[in-house]
Structure formats: C-alpha cells, structure tokens
C-alpha positions as a Markdown table, in Angstrom:
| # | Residue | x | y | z |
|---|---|---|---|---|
| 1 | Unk | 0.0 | 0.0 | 0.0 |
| 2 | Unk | 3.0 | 1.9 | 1.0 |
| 3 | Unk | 4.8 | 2.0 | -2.5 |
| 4 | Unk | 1.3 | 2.8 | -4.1 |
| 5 | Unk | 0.9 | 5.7 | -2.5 |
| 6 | Unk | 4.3 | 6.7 | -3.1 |
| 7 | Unk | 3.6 | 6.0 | -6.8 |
| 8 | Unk | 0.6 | 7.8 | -6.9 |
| 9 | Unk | 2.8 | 11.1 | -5.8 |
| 10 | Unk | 5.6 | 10.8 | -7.4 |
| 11 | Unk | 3.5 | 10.4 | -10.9 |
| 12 | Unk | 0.8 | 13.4 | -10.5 |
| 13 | Unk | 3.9 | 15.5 | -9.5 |
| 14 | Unk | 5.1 | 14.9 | -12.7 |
| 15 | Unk | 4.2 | 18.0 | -14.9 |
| 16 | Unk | 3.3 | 16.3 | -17.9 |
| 17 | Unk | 0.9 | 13.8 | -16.5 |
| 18 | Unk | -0.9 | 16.9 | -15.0 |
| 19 | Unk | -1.4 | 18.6 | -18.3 |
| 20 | Unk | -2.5 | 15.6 | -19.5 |
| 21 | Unk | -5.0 | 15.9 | -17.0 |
| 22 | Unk | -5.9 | 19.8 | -17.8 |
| 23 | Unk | -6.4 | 17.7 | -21.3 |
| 24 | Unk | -8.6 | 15.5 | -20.4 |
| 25 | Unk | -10.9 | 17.6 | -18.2 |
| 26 | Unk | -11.6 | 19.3 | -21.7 |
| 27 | Unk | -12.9 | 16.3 | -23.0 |
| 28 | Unk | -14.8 | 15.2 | -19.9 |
| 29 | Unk | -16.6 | 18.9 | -19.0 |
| 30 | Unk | -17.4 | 19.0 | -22.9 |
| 31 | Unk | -19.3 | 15.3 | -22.4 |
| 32 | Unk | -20.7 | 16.8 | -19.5 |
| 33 | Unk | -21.9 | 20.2 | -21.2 |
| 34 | Unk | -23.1 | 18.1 | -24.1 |
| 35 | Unk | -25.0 | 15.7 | -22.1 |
| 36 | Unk | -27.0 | 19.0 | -20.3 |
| 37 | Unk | -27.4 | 20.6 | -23.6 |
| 38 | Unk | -29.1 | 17.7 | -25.0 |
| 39 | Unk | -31.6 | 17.4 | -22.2 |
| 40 | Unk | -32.2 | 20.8 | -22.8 |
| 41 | Unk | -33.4 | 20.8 | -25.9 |
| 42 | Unk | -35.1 | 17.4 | -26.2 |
| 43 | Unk | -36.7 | 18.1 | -22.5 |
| 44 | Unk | -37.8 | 21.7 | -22.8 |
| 45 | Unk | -37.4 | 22.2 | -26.5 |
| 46 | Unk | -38.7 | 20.0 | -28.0 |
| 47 | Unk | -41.7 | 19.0 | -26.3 |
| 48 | Unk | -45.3 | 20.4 | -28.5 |
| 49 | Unk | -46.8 | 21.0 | -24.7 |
| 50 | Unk | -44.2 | 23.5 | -23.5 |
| 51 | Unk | -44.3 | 25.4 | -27.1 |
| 52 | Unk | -48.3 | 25.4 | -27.0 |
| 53 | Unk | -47.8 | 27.8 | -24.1 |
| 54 | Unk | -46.1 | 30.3 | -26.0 |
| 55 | Unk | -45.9 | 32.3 | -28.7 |
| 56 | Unk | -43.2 | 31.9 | -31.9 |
| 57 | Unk | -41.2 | 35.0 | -30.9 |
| 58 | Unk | -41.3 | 34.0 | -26.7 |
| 59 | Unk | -39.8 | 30.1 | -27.8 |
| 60 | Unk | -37.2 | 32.1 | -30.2 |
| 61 | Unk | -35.8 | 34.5 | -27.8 |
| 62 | Unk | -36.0 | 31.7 | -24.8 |
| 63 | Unk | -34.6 | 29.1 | -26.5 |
| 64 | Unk | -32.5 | 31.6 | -29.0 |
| 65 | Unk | -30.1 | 29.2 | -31.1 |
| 66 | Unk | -29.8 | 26.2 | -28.5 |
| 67 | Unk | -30.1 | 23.6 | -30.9 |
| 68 | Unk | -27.2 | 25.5 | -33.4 |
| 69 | Unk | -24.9 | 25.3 | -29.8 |
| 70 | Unk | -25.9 | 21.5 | -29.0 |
| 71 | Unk | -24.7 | 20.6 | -32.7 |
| 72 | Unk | -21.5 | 22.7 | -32.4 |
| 73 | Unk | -20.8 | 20.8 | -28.7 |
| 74 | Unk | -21.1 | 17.5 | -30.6 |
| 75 | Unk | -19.0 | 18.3 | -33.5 |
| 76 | Unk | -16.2 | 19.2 | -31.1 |
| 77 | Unk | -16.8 | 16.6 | -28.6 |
| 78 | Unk | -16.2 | 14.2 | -31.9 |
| 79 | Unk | -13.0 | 15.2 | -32.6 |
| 80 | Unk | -11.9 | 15.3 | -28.8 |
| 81 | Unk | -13.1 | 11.7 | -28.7 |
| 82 | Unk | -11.0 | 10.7 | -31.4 |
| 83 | Unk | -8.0 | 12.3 | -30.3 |
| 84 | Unk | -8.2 | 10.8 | -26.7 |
| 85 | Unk | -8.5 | 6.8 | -28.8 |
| 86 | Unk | -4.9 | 8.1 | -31.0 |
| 87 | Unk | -3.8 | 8.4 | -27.3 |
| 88 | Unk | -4.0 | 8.0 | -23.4 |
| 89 | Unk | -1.7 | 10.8 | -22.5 |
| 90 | Unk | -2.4 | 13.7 | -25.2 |
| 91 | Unk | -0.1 | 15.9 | -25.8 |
| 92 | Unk | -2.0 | 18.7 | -27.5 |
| 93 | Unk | -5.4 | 19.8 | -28.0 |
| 94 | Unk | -5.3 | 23.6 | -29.3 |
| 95 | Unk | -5.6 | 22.5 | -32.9 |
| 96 | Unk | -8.7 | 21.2 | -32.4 |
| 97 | Unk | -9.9 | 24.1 | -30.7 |
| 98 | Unk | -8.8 | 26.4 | -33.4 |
| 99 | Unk | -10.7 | 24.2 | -35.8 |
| 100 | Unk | -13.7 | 24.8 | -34.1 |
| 101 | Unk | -13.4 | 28.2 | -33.0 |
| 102 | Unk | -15.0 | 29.7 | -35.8 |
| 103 | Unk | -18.2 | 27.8 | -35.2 |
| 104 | Unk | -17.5 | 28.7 | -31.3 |
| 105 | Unk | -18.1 | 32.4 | -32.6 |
| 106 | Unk | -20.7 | 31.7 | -34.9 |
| 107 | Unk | -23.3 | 30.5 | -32.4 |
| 108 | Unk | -22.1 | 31.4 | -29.0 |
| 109 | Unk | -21.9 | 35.1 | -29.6 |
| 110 | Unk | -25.7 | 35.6 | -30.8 |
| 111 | Unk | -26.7 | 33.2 | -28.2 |
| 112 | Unk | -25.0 | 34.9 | -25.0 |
| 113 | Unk | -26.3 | 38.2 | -26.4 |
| 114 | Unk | -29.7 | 37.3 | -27.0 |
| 115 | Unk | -29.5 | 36.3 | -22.8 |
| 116 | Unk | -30.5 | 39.3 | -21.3 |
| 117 | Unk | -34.3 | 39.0 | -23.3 |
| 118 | Unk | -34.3 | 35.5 | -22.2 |
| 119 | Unk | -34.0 | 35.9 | -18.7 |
| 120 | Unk | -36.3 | 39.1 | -18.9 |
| 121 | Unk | -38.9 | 36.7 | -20.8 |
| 122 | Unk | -38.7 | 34.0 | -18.4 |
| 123 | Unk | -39.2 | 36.2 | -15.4 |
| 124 | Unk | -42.1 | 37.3 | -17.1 |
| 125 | Unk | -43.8 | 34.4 | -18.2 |
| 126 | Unk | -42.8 | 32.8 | -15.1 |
| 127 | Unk | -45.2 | 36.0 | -13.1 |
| 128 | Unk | -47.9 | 36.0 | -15.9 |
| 129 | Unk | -48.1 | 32.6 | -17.8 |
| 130 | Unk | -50.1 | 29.9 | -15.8 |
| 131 | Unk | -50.0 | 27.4 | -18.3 |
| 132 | Unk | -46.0 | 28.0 | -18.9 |
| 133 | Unk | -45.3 | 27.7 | -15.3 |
| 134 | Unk | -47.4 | 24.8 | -14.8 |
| 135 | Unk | -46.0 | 23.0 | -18.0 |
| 136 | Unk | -42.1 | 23.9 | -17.3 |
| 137 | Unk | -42.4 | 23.0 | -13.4 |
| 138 | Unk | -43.4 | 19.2 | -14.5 |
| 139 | Unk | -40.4 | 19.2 | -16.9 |
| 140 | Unk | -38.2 | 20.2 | -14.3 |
| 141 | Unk | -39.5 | 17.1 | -12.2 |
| 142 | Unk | -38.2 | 14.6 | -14.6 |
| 143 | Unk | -35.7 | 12.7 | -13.4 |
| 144 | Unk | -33.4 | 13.3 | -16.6 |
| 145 | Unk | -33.2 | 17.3 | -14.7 |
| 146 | Unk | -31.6 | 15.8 | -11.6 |
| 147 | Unk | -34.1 | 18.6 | -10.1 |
| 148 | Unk | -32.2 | 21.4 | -11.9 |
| 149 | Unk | -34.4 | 24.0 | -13.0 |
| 150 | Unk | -34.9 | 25.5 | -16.9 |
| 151 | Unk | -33.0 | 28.4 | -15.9 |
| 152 | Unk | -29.6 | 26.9 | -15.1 |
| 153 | Unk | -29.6 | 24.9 | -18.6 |
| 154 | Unk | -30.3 | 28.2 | -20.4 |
| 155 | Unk | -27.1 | 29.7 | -18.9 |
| 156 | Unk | -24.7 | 26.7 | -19.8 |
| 157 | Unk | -23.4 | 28.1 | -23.2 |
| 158 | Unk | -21.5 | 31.2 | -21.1 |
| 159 | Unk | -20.6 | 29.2 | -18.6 |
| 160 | Unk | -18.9 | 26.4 | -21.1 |
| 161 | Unk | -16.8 | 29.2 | -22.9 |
| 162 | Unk | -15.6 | 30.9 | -20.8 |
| 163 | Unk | -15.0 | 27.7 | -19.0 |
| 164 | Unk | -13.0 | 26.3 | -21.6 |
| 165 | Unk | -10.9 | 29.5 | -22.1 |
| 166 | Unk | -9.6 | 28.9 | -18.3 |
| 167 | Unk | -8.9 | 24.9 | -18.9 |
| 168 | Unk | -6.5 | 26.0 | -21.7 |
| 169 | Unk | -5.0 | 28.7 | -19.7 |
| 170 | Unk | -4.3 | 26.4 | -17.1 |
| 171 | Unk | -2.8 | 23.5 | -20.2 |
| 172 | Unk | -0.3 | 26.8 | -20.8 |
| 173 | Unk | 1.0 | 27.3 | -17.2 |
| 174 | Unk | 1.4 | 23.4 | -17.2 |
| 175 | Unk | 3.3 | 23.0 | -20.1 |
| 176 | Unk | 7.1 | 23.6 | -21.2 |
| 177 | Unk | 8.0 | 27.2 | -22.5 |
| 178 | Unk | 9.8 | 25.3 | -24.9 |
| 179 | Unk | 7.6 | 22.9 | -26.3 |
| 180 | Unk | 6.6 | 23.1 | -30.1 |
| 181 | Unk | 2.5 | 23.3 | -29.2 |
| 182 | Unk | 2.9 | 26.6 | -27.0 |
| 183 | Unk | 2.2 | 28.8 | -30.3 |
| 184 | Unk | -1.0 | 26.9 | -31.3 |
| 185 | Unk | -1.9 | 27.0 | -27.4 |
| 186 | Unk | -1.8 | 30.3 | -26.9 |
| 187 | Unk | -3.4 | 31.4 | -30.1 |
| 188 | Unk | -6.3 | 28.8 | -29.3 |
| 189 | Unk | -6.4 | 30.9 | -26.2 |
| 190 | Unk | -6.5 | 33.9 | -27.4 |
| 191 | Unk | -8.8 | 33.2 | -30.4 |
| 192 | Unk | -11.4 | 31.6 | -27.3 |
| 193 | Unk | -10.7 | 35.0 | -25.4 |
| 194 | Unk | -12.4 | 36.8 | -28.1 |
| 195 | Unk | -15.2 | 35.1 | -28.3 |
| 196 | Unk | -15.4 | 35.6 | -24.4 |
| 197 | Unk | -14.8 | 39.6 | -24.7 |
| 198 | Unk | -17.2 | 39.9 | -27.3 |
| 199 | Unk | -19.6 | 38.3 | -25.9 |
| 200 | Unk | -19.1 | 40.3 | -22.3 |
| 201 | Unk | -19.0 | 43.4 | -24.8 |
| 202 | Unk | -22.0 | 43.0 | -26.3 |
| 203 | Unk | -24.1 | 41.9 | -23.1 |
| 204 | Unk | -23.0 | 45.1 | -21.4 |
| 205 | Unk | -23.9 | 46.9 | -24.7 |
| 206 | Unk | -27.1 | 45.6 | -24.7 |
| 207 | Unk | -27.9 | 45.7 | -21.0 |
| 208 | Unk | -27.0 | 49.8 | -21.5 |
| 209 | Unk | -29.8 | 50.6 | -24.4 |
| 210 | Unk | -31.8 | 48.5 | -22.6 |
| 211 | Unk | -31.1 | 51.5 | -19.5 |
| 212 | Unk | -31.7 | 54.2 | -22.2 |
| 213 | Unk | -34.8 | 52.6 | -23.5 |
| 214 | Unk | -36.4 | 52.4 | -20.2 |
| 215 | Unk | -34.7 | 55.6 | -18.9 |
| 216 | Unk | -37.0 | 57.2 | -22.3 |
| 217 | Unk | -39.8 | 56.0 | -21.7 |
| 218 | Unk | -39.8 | 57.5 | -17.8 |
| 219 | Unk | -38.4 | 61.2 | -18.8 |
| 220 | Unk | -40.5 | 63.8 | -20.6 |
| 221 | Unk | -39.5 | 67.6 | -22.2 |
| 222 | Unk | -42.0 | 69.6 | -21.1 |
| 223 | Unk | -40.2 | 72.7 | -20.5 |
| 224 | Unk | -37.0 | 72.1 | -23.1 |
| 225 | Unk | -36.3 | 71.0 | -26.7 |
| 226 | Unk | -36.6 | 67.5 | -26.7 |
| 227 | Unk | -33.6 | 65.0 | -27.8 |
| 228 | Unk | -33.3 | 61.6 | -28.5 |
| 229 | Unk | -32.1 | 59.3 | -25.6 |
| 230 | Unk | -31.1 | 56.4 | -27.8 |
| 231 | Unk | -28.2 | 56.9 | -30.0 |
| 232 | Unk | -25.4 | 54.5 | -31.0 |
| 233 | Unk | -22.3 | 54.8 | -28.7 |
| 234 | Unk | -24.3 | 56.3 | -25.7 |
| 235 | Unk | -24.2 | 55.1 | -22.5 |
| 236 | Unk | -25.5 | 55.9 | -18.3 |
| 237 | Unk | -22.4 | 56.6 | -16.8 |
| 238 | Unk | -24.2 | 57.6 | -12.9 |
| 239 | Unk | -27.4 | 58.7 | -11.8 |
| 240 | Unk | -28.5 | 59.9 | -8.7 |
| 241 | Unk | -30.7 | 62.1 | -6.4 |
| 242 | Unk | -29.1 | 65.7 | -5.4 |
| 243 | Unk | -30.8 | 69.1 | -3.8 |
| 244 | Unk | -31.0 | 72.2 | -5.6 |
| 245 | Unk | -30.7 | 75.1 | -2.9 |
| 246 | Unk | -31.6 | 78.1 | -4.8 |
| 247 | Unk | -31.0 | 81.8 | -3.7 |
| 248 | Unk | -33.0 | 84.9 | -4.0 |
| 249 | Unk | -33.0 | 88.3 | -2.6 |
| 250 | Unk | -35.9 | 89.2 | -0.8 |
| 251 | Unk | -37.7 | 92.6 | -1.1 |
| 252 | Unk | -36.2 | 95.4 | 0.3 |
| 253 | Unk | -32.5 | 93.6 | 0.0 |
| 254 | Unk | -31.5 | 93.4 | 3.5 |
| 255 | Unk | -32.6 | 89.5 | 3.8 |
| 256 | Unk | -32.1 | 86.2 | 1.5 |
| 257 | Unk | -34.5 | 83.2 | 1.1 |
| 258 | Unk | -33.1 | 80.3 | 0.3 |
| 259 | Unk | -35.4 | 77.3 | -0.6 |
| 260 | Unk | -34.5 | 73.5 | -1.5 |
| 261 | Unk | -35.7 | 71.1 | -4.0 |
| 262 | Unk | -34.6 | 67.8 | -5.2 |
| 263 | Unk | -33.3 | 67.4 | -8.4 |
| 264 | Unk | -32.1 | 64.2 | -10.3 |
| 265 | Unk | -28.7 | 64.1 | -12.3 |
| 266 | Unk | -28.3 | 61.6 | -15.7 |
| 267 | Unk | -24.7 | 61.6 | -16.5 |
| 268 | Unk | -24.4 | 59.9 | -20.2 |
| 269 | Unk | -20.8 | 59.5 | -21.6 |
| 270 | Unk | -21.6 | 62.4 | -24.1 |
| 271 | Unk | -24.6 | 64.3 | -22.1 |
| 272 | Unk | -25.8 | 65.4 | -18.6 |
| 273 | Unk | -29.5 | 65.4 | -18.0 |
| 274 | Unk | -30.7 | 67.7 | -15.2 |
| 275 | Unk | -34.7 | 66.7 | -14.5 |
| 276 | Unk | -37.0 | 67.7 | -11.6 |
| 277 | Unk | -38.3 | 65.2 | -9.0 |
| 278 | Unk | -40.0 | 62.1 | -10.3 |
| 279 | Unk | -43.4 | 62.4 | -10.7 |
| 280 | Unk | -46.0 | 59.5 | -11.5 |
| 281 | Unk | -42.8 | 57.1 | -13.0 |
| 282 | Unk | -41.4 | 60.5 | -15.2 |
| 283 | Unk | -38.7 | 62.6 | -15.3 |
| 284 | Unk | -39.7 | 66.5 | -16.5 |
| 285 | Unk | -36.1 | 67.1 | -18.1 |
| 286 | Unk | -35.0 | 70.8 | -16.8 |
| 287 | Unk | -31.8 | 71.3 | -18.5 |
| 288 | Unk | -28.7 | 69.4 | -20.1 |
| 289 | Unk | -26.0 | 69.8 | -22.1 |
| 290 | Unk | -22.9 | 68.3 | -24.0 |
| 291 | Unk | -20.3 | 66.7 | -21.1 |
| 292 | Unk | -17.9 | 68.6 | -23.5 |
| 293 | Unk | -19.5 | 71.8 | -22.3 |
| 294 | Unk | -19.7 | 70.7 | -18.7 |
| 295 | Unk | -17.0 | 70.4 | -15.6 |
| 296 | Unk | -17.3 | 69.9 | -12.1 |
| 297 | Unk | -15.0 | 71.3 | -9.2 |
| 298 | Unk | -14.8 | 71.8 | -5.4 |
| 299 | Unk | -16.1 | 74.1 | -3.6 |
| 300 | Unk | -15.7 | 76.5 | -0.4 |
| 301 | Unk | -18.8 | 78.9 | 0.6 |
| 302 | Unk | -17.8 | 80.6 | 4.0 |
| 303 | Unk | -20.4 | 82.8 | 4.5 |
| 304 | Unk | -23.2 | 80.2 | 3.1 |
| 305 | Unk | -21.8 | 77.9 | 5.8 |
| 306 | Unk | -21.9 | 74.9 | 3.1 |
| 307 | Unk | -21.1 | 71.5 | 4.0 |
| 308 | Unk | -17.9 | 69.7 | 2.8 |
| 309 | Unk | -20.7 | 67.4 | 0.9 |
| 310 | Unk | -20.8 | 70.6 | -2.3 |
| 311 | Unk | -19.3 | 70.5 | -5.4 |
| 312 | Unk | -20.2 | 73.7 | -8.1 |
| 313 | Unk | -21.6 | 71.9 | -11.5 |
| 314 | Unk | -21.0 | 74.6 | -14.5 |
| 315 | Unk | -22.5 | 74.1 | -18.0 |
| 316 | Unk | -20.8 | 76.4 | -20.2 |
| 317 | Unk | -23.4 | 75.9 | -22.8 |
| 318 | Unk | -26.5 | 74.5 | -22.4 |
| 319 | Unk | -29.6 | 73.4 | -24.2 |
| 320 | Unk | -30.6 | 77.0 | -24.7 |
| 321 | Unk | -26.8 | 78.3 | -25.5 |
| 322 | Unk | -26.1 | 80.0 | -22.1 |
| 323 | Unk | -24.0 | 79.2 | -19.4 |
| 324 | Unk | -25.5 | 78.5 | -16.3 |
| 325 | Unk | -23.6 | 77.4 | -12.7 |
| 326 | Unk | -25.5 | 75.3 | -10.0 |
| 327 | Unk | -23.7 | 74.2 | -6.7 |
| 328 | Unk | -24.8 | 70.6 | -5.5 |
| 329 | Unk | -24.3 | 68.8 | -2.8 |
| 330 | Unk | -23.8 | 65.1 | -2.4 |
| 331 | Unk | -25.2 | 62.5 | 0.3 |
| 332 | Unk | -21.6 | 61.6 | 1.3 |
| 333 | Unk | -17.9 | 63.2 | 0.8 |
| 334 | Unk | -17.0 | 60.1 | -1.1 |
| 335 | Unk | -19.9 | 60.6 | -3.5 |
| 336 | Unk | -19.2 | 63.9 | -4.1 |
| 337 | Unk | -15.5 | 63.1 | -5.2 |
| 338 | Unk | -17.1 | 60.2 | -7.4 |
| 339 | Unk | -19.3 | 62.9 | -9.3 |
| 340 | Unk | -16.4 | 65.2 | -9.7 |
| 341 | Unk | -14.5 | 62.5 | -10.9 |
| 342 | Unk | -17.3 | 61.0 | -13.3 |
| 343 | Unk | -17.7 | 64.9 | -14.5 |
| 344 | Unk | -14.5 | 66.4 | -14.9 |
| 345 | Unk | -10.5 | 65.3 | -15.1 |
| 346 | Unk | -8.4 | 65.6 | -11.5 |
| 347 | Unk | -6.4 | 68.4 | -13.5 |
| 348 | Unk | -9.0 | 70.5 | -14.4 |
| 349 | Unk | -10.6 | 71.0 | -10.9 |
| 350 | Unk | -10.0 | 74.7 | -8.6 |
| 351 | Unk | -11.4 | 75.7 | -5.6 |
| 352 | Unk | -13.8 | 78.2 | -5.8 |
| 353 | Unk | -15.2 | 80.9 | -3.1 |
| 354 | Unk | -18.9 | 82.3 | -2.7 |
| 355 | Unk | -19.3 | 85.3 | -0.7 |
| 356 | Unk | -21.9 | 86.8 | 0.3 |
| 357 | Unk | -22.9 | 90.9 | 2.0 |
| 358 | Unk | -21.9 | 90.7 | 5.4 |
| 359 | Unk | -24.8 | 91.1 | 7.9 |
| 360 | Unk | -27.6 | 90.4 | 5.8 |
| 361 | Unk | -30.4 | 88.2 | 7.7 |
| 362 | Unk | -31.7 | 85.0 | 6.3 |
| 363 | Unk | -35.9 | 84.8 | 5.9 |
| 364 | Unk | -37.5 | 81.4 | 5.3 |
| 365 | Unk | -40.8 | 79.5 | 4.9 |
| 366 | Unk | -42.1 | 76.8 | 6.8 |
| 367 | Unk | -42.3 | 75.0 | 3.2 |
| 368 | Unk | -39.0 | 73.5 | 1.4 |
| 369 | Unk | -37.3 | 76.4 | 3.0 |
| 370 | Unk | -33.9 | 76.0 | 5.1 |
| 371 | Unk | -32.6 | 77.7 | 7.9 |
| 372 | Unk | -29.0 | 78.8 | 6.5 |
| 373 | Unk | -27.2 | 76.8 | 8.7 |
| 374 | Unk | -24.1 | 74.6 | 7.9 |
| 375 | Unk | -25.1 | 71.0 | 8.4 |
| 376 | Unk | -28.8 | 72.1 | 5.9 |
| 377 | Unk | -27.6 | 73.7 | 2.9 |
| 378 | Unk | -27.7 | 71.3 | 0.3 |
| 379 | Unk | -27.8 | 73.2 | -2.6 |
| 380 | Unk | -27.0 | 76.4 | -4.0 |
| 381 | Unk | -28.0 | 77.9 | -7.4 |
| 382 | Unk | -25.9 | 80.7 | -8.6 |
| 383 | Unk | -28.1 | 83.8 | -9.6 |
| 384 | Unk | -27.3 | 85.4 | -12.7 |
C-alpha cells in the first residue's frame, strides 16, 4: 500500500501527467456540457406541450439558437473523442480548438447576447403565464433534470466558454516554455478569449440601451427642446438624487430666502441630464447639455456655511446656448468626489469661493425652506 501511495505522488507531481489531465478535463466537462445541452433541448425544446404555451417570438428569444450550440458541442466533442483513442496521454489539444473556433463564434456570440431577453422573458412568463409555469415546473421534475431547474440549462453556453478558455489557460501554465504546441496553445487561447470579450462586450452593450430605452420612456421635455435618448455609442455613466438650494434676494434687500428642491442628475458619456423630481414614474427634463461643455470642481462657501458634501456643476453651454452654474451637494464626501470625478478630469478642478454681503439676515418658509445653517444647505444655485 505503502509503495502505491508513493507511486501515486511521485506520478501526479510529474508536470506532464498533469497537463494531461488539464487535457482530459476538456474532454470530460465537454461530455458533461453536451450531455445538459441535449436534455435541454429534447426536454424543454422540443416537447409540442411546452411550445403550446407560447408564442413563436417567446420560444425564439427563450430558447434563441440552443439547438445550433448542442450541434457545435457535438461536432467538437467528436473530434476530442478521437483524439483521446490516437492516445492516453495527449499531448495537445489547441488545434482542435482552433478548428472549431470559428463555429464557437458563430453561435455562441448571438446566443450569449440574445441572454438578457431570455431571462427578462422567463421572469415574465414565469409571473404572468399559468400554463407555462405549470408545463415547465413538471419538466423540471423529470428525473433526466436531476431537479435542476430550466433556468440553469439556459445559462450553460456562457458558462462552457468561458469555462474552456480557463482549462486552456491552465494547459499553458502546465506546459514547457519550450515545447513546439505553445504557439497553437496560446493562439487557441486567445482566439477563445475573443469570443469571451465579445460576448461580455455586447451583453454590457445591450444591457446599456436597454437603460436608455427604459430611462426614455420615464423622462418627458416639457419645458426644453426635446432629444433623443437612444443613440449608438451612448451610454449611463451615474445617476443619482441631489438638492437644488436656490437663492433669492428678498424685497427690500436686507434679507435672502433660500429654498431646497430635489433634483435628479443623468450623466451619459456624451450628455448630462438635469430633471425635476419624479413624478408618477417621469422625469420633467429641466436642463442638459454636452459633457464637452460641462465640468465639475470643489467648492468653499464661508459665508453660506456649506457643507464639505458641495461641489459647483458649471454648463458652459446648455440646451438654450447660455452658461448656467448650480452648486450641489452630495449625500456623502466620497460621493461627491465620485461625481467630480465621473464629471470632470483631476487636472482640471480649482477651488472656488462664494461670498456673500456681510450682515444680511436670512428669511425662510415653513415650506421647502432651510434655515442657513451649515449641516442644511444642500444646494446652491448661482443667480445670474
């Protein structure tokens, strides 16, 4: 038992017999992901019952190009097969994967991309469609499932990718730098890579019109010229929930009112959108303008007494042509620096100074009205 064990050692700290192992696991988790794949499709699929309960488009963009995947799987299982009879302990594998890759590309990108409608669709129908739910939850009970739900065989194709990228990473760190497969292995990494990057590229790229396209439908121009919210390239860098303090001179010019309201900041990669509060699901768009014509520095206002929380926002034009200078004021020191940050450069940032007439008293209303003390102004709007 004794020399066995020692055996057993000595072998699987031999380098070689390890990659040969990082080999195999390709072939094995590829059996495995074929195996799933194929339930899949012949368990949820293809059954008439479950595609009675919805319509063409809902079994297109839920299944999406399943069965195109399940094909590829085989093809490449196939040849993995085959080179595992030629012999025991491969020695290379990245030829095959280069074979394949272009089929890899060809139905893994579309698929992966086409995931964030599926899982919106199956949320839904899972909420609204009885005879879906009722159909799907008695698929999921046979015993081919091994109790796995629809879900996590809908999800296999990303997972098997990108998978598959990190098995051939970890071949590379197990193999000689001077062996005469490293150039096919890393180019059988890299060309997988792309097809992982891409498909990471265009999820986020869809995820981000799918922002826009809600973020339109919730934001009205009742007071400006309306603009399109969906254009190629854009993109929702931060949005959040400030205070607009604005300040007026009362009559007679010995006292200021200052008075508060809450305004919501939209800051594209190519736009900011300043709205008023949110008001039955909309957003009443009050100003924007090109980021190009905006910047946003710190700020120091004595005699206000402003908290630390205040940055000063300046659109140099906006959507009318003017310039136009509002001071905000974060929930947090650390969000503030994040908006300066989003908004401007760290080299383009100065310190600015408010000051106000010495001695002046400050008159307010019981209604979103602030006493002007230091820890309550939130917002200050400078007057033209």
């Amino acid at each position: 038992m004794q020399s066995l064990v020692y055996f057993v050692v000595v072998v699987e700290g031999d380098f070689e017999f390890l990659r040969s192992q990082a080999m195999f696991e390709v072939i094995t988790s590829e059996a495995s992901y074929l195996k799933s794949l194929t339930v899949a499709v012949s368990n949820f699929l293809g059954p008439r019952e479950l595609a009675m309960t919805l319509h063409s488009m809902e079994r297109h963009t839920l299944f999406s190009n399943l069965l195109e995947v399940r094909d590829v799987s085989e093809s490449f299982l196939l040849d993995l097969e085959q080179r595992l009879e030629e012999s025991l302990l491969m020695t290379d594998l990245s030829d095959l994967v280069l074979k394949h890759s272009e089929a890899f590309r060809r139905v893994y990108i579309p698929y992966v991309t086409n995931q964030i409608y599926q899982e919106a669709l199956a949320q839904r129908l899972l909420r609204e469609n009885v005879k879906f739910v009722t159909v799907v939850r008695r698929l999921e009970e046979q015993p081919v499932c091994q109790r796995q739900p629809l879900k996590s065989f809908l999800v296999l194709p990303f997972q098997r990718i990108t998978r598959l990228k990190n098995v051939l990473e970890n071949i590379l760190k197990l193999s000689d730098p001077e062996s005469p497969v490293i150039p096919s292995l890393k180019q059988a990494i890299r060309a997988v890579g792309e097809i992982v990057s891409e498909c990471n590229d265009n999820v986020k790229r869809m995820k981000q019109t799918e922002e826009l396209v809600l973020l339109e439908q919730q934001t009205v121009f009742r007071k400006v010229k309306s603009i399109p919210l969906i254009t190629r390239g854009r993109c929702l860098v931060r949005q959040w929930e400030l205070l607009q303090v604005i300040v007026e001179e009362a009559s007679g010019g010995s006292r200021i009112k200052i008075t508060m309201k809450p305004v919501q900041l939209h800051l594209f990669n190519d736009l900011l959108l300043i709205s008023g509060k949110k008001e039955e699901g909309r957003f009443s768009v009050l100003d924007y303008a090109q980021t190009s014509s905006v910047t946003a520095e710190r700020l120091t206002a004595k005699s206000l007494g402003l908290p630390s929380e205040t940055f000063l926002l300046h659109l140099t034009e906006n959507h009318a042509g003017s310039a136009r200078a509002l001071i905000l004021q974060a929930h947090s020191k650390e969000e503030k620096e994040q908006w300066i940050a989003a908004i401007s450069p760290p080299d383009s940032e100065a310190e600015h100074n408010i000051e106000l007439p010495e001695g002046r008293a400050v008159k307010t209303s019981p209604i979103e009205e602030l006493e002007l003390q230091n820890a309550e102004v939130s917002l200050v709007e400078a007057m033209d």
